[in-house]
C-alpha beads as a LAMMPS data file, in Angstrom:
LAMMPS data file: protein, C-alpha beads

57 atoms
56 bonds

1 atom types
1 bond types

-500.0 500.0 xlo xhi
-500.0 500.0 ylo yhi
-500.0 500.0 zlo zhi

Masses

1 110.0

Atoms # bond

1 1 1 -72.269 -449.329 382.355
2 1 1 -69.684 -448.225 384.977
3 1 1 -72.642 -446.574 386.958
4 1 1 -73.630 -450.070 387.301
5 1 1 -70.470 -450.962 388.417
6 1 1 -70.208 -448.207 391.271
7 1 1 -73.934 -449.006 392.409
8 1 1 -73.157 -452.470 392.701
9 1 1 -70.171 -451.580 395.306
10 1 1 -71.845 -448.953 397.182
11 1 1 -74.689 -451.714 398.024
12 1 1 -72.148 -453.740 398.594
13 1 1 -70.423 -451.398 401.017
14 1 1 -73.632 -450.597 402.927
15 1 1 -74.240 -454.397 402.803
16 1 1 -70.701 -455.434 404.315
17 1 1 -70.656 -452.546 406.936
18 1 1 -74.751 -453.370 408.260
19 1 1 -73.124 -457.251 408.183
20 1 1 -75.197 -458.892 405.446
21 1 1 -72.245 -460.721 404.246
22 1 1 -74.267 -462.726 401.649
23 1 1 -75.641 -459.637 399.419
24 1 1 -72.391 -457.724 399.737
25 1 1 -70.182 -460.975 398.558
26 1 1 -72.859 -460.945 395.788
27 1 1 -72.684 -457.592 394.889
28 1 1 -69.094 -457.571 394.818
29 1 1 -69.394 -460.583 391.971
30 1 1 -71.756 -458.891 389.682
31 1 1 -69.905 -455.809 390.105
32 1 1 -66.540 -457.353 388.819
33 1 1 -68.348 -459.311 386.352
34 1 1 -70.045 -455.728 384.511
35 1 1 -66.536 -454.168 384.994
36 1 1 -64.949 -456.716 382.822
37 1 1 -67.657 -456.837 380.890
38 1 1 -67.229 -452.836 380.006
39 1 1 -63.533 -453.399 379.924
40 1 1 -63.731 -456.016 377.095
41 1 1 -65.997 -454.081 375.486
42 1 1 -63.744 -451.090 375.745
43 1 1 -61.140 -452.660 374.361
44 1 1 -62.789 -453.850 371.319
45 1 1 -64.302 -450.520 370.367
46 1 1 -60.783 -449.166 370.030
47 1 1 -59.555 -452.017 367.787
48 1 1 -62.546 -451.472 365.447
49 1 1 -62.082 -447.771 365.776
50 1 1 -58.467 -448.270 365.221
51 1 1 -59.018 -450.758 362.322
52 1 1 -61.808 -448.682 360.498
53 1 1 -59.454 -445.230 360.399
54 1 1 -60.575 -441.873 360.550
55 1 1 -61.307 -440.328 357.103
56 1 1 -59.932 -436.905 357.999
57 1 1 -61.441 -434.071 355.793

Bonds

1 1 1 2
2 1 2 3
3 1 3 4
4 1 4 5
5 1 5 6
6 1 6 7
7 1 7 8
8 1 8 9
9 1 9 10
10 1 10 11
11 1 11 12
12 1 12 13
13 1 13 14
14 1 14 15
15 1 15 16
16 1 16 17
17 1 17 18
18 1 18 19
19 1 19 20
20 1 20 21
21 1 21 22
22 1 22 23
23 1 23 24
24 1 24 25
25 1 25 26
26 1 26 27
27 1 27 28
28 1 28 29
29 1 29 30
30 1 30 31
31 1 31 32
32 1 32 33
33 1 33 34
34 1 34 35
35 1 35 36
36 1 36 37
37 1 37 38
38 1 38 39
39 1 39 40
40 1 40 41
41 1 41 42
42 1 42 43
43 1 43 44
44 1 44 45
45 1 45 46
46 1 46 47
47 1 47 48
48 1 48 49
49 1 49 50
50 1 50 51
51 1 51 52
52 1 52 53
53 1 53 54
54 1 54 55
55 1 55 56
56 1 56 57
């Protein structure tokens, strides 16, 4: 999911630096919007991890 993040911004780069300020303002969005998206989901993967325990053998 971050590889979607970094793609987004290098298009956006490109975009911003050839001057197609529309696509790289949009880029920028969606690549915010799948970095939260993989922080959140981050975050609650280690709370259910942390809730569930580790059975340790």
């Amino acid at each position: 999911m971050l590889g979607w993040v970094v793609t987004f911004l290098v298009i956006a780069l490109i975009a911003g630096i050839l001057g197609f300020g529309g696509i790289a303002g949009a880029s920028i969005e969606i690549a915010k919007i799948i970095f939260f998206i993989a922080v959140v989901l981050f975050l609650v993967s280690a709370v259910v991890g942390l809730a569930r325990g580790r059975n340790r053998i």
